[in-house]
PLY file of the C-alpha trace (Angstrom):
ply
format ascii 1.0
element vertex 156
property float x
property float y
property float z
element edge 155
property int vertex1
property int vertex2
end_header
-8.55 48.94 5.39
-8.53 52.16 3.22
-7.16 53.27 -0.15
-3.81 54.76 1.62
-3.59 51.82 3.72
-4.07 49.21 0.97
-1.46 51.21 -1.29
1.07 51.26 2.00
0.33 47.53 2.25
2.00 46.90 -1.49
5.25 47.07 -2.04
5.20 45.70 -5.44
1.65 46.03 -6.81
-0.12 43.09 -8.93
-3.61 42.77 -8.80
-5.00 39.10 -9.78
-8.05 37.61 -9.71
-8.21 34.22 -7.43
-11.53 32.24 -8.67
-13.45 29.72 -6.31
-16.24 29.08 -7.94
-14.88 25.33 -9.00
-14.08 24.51 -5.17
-16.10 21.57 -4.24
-15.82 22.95 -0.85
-18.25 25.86 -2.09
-20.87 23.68 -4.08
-23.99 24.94 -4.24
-23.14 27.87 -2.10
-24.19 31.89 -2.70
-21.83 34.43 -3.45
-23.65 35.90 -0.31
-22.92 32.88 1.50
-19.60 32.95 1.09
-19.27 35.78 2.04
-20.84 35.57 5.42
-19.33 32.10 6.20
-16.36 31.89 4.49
-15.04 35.42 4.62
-16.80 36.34 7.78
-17.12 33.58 9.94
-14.24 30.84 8.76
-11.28 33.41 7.88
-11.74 35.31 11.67
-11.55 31.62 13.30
-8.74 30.93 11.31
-6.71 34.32 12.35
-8.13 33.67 16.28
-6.84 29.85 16.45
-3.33 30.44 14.37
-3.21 34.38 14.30
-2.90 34.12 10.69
-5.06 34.74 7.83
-4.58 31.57 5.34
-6.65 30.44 2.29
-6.23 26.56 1.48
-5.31 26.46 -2.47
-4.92 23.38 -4.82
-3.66 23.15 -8.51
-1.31 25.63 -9.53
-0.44 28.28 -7.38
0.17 32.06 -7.22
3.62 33.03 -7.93
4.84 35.79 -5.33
8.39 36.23 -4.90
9.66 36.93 -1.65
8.97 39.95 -0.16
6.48 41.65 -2.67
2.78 41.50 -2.21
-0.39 41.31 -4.20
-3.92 42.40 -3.98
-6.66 39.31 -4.46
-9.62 39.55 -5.92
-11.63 36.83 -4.77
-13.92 36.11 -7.81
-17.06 33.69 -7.11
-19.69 32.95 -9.57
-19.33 35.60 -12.30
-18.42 38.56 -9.86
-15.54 39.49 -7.43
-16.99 39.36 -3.72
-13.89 39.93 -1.51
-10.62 41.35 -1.35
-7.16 40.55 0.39
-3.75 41.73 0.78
-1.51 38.25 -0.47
2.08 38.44 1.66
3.08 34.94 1.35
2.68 31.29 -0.01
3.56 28.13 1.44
3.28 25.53 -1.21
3.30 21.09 0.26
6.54 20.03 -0.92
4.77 16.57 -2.55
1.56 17.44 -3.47
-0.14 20.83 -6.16
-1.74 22.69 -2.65
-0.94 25.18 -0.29
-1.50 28.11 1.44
-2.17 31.63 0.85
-1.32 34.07 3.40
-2.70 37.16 3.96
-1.82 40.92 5.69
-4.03 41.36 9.03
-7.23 42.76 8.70
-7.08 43.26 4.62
-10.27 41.06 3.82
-12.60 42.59 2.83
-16.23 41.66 1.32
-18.37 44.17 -0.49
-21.69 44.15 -3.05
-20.73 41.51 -5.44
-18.74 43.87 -8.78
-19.47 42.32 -12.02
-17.80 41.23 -15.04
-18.89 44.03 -16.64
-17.73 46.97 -14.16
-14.46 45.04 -14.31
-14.34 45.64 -18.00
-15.06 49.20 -17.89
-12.13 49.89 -15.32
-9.82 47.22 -16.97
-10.20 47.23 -20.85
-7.93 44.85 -21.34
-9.69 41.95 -19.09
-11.99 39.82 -21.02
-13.90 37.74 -19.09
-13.84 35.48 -15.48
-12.98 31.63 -15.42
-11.03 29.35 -13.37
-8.11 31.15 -14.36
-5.52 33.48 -11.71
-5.68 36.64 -14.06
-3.58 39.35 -13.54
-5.24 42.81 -13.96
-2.22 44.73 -12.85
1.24 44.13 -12.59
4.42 46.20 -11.86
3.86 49.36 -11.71
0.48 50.61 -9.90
-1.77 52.20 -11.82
-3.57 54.80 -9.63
-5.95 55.60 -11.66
-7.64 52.32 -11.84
-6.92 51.30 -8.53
-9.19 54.30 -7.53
-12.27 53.37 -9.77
-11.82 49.74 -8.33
-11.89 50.86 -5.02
-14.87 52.69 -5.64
-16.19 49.73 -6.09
-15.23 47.92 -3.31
-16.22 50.63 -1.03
-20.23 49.88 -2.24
-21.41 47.44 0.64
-23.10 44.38 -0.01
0 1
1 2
2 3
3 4
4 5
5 6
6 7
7 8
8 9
9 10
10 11
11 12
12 13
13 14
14 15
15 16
16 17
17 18
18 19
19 20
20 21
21 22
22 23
23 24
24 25
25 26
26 27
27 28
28 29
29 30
30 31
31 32
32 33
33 34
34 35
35 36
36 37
37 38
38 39
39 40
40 41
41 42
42 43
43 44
44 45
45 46
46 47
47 48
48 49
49 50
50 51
51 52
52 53
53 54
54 55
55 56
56 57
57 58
58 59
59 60
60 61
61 62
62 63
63 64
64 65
65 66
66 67
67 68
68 69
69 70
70 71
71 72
72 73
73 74
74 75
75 76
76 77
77 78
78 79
79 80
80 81
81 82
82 83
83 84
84 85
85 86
86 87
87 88
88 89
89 90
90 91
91 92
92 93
93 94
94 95
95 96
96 97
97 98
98 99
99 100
100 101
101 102
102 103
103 104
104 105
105 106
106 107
107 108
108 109
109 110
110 111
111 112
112 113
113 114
114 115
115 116
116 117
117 118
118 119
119 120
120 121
121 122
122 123
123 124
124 125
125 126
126 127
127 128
128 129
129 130
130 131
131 132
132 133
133 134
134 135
135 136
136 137
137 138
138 139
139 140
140 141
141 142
142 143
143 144
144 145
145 146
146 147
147 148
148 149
149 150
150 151
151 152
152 153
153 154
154 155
């Protein structure tokens, strides 16, 4: 996935900030870890078994009305280590889980970005926790979206 394609992708751009960190699946694991396993190794199975690309959520969960998209940051420890193209939710009618679906072949893992870098492209974003924050929303600020890709580009 490139810049163009990414952009294509969106049809109504929101970029938000998905932590894990607090997973108790992901105790005691690396950012690099993670990243290998979970975004490398688990994620591929998933698409080869179901053909989808799914992310198991609990708690509250990521409002995207139908047919829009969003890009996910995937923020682990105090950094953002992957990327993904959000087209759909499925949310258990009984119970606070779900699951995140997302566009083939949009996850992505890169060097770990920082608080800090996020700040510099995103002045108004303050710090990570176990929040979904929403750097962008409506419409797509290029500009940005450039100097984060930038990022994203670096590999790990």
């Amino acid at each position: 996935m490139n810049l163009i394609e990414m952009e294509h992708l969106m049809t109504r751009t929101r970029i938000q900030i998905l932590p894990m960190s607090n997973k108790k699946e992901f105790k005691n694991w690396t950012p690099e870890r993670l990243q290998d396993e979970f975004f490398g190794d688990r994620m591929n199975e998933r698409e080869e078994i179901t053909e989808k690309i799914f992310y198991n959520y609990e708690g509250t969960k990521i409002a995207l009305p139908d047919g829009e998209k969003a890009l996910i940051l995937f923020q682990f420890e105090s950094s953002i280590v992957a990327c993904g193209v959000l087209e759909r939710v499925i949310e258990d009618e009984y119970e606070k889980k779900g699951r995140y679906f997302f566009s083939e072949g949009t996850i992505k893992t890169f060097a770990p970005i920082s608080e800090e870098k996020i700040k510099k492209i995103y002045n108004t974003f303050k710090k990570f926790g176990n929040v979904k924050t929403i750097l962008d929303s409506g419409k797509l600020d290029e500009e940005k979206l450039k100097k984060l890709w930038i990022l994203m580009e670096k590999r790990k």
